[in-house]
N, C-alpha and C positions, 0 to 999 in steps of 0.2 A: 319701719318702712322708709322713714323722711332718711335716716341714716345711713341706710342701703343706697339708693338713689344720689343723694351726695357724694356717696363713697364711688360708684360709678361714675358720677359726671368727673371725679376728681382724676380717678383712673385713666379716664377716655382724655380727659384736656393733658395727662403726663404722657402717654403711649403718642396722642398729637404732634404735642412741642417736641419732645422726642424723635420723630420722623421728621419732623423740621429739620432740628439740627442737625441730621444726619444726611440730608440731601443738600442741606447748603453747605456743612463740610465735603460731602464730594463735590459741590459742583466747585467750589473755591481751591480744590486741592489742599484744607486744612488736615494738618496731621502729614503732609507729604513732606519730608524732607530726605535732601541727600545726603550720605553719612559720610563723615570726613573725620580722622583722627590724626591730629596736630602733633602730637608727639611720633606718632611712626607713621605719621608722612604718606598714609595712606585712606582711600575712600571710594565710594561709587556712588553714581548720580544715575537716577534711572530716567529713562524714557517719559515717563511722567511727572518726574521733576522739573524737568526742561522745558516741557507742554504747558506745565499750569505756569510756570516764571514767566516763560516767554514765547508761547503759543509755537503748535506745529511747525511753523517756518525756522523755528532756530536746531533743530534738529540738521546736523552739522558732524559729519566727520573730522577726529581728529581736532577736539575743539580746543582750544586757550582757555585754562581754567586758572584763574589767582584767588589763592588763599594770603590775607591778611591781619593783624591781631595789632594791635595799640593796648597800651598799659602805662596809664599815667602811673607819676610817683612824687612821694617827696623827700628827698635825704636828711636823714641829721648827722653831722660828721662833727666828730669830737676828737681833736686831738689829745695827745698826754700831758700836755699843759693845762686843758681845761678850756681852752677855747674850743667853741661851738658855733657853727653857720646850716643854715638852712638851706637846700638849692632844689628845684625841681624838673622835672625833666621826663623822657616816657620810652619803655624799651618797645622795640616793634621788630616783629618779621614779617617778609612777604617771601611768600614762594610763586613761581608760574611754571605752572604744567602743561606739557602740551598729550591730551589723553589719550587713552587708548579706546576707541571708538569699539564696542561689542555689539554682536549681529546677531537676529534668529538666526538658527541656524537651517542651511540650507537658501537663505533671503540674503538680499538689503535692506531688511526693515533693519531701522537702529535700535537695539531693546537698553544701551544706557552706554556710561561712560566710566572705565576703569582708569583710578590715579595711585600711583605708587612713586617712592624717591627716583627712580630711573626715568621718571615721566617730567623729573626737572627740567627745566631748561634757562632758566633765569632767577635769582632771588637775592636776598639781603636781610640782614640780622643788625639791631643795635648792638654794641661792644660793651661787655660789662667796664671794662675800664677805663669808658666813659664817665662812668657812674662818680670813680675817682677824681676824675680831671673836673668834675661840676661840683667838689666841694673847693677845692685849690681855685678855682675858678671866680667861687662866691664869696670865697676867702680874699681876693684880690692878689692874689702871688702863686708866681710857677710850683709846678708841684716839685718839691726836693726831693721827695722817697720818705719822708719821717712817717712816722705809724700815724693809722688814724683807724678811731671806728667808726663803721658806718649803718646806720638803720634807718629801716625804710619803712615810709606808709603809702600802700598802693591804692589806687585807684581804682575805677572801672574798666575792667578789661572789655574792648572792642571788636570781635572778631568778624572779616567777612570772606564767601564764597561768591568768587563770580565768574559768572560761564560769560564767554565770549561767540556770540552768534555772529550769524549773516545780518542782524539787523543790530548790533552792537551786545554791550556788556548788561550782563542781566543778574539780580543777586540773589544766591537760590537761600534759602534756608535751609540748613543740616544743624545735626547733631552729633557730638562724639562717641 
């Protein structure tokens, strides 16, 4: 009987916390994000992403969206001599889109925001052959052309999404 009764109270306190979580994850927007895929340059952010980032008001036709990524690193560059320098340094892209605003249809309600490569409008890439110039660099001498190998240990990659409203820049969370 005492067994039964535990077994229920224990029931009743998980089915509780349980509906806890689940009304403070909606009301936080947890688990919302907008989906963005960095390799093809392509993504949607919905109406509710917008909302919980940066409340009703940023809801905006046509918005300015930048995507960002940072990636530290560290080189080891070995010549065929045998000499060996260490240099470090960090590759990065930024892309900015300007979206394509999607509607219920029939309305002007905004129901999200479609981005693909055509929705470019400005960006920049580190140059791998940078990479090169920061061992010659660390070597203390212009780079001549002679062979080198070069290996890397990276870092923490950095990536961010940010919509640009009527009340400035907001940063959403997505996933690939």
């Amino acid at each position: 009987m005492v067994t039964q009764r535990r077994a229920k109270l224990w029931l009743g306190v998980v089915l509780g916390l349980t509906a806890v979580a689940v009304v403070l994850a909606t009301a936080t927007g947890a688990g919302a994000a907008a989906s963005f895929n960095p390799q093809a340059r392509t993504g949607f952010i919905s109406r509710g992403d917008v909302m919980a980032a940066g409340g009703a008001g940023a809801l905006v036709a046509d918005p300015l969206i930048a995507y960002q990524t940072t990636q530290t690193f560290t080189e080891t560059c070995t010549w065929t001599n045998g000499t060996s320098v260490q240099a470090s340094g960090s590759h990065f892209l930024f892309l900015l889109f300007q979206a394509e605003t999607r509607y219920a249809a029939g309305s002007q309600k905004i129901t999200g925001y479609r981005i693909s490569p055509a929705d470019i409008i400005d960006g920049q890439t580190s140059d791998a052959g940078e990479d090169r110039a920061l061992c010659f660099a660390a070597r203390g001498m212009p780079d001549d052309g002679s062979a080198i190998t070069q290996t890397f240990s990276f870092g923490r990659l950095v990536e961010t999404l940010t919509f640009f409203g009527p009340s400035g820049a907001v940063a959403l969370p997505f996933h690939s």
